[in-house]
C-alpha positions in Angstrom: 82.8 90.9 92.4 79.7 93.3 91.5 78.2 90.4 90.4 78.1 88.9 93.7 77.0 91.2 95.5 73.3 92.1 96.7 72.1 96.0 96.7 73.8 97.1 99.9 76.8 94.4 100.4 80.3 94.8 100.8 82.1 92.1 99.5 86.1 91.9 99.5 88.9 89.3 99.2 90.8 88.1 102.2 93.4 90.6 101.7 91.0 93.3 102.7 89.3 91.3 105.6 92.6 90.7 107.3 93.1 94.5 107.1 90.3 95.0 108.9 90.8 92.7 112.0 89.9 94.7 114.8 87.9 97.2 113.2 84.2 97.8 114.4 83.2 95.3 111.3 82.2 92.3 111.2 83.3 90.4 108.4 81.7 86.9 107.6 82.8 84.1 104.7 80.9 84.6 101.3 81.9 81.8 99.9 84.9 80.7 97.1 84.5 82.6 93.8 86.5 82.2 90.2 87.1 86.8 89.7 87.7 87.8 86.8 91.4 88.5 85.7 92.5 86.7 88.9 93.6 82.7 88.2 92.0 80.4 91.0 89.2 80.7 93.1 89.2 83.0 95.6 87.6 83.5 99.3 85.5 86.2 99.8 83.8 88.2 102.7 81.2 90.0 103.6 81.1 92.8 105.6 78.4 94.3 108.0 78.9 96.5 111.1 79.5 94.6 114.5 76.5 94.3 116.7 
């Protein structure tokens, strides 16, 4: 996922993005991505603080 990411994102999987429903995040889709040692594509999520 490092490789995704710019200099100052936070990428995760949905996993941690449902986790942090309610937070004071925002979390936006990233896009689908093949991860390494994981079988299938995946979505992932960026996340940025809430405005």
């Amino acid at each position: 996922m490092l490789a995704l990411a710019g200099g100052s994102d936070v990428l995760m999987t949905a996993t941690t993005a449902d986790l942090l429903e309610g937070s004071n995040l925002r979390v936006e889709p990233a896009g689908t991505h093949e991860l390494k040692g994981l079988a299938g594509a995946r979505a992932i999520f960026r996340a940025s603080p809430a405005a």
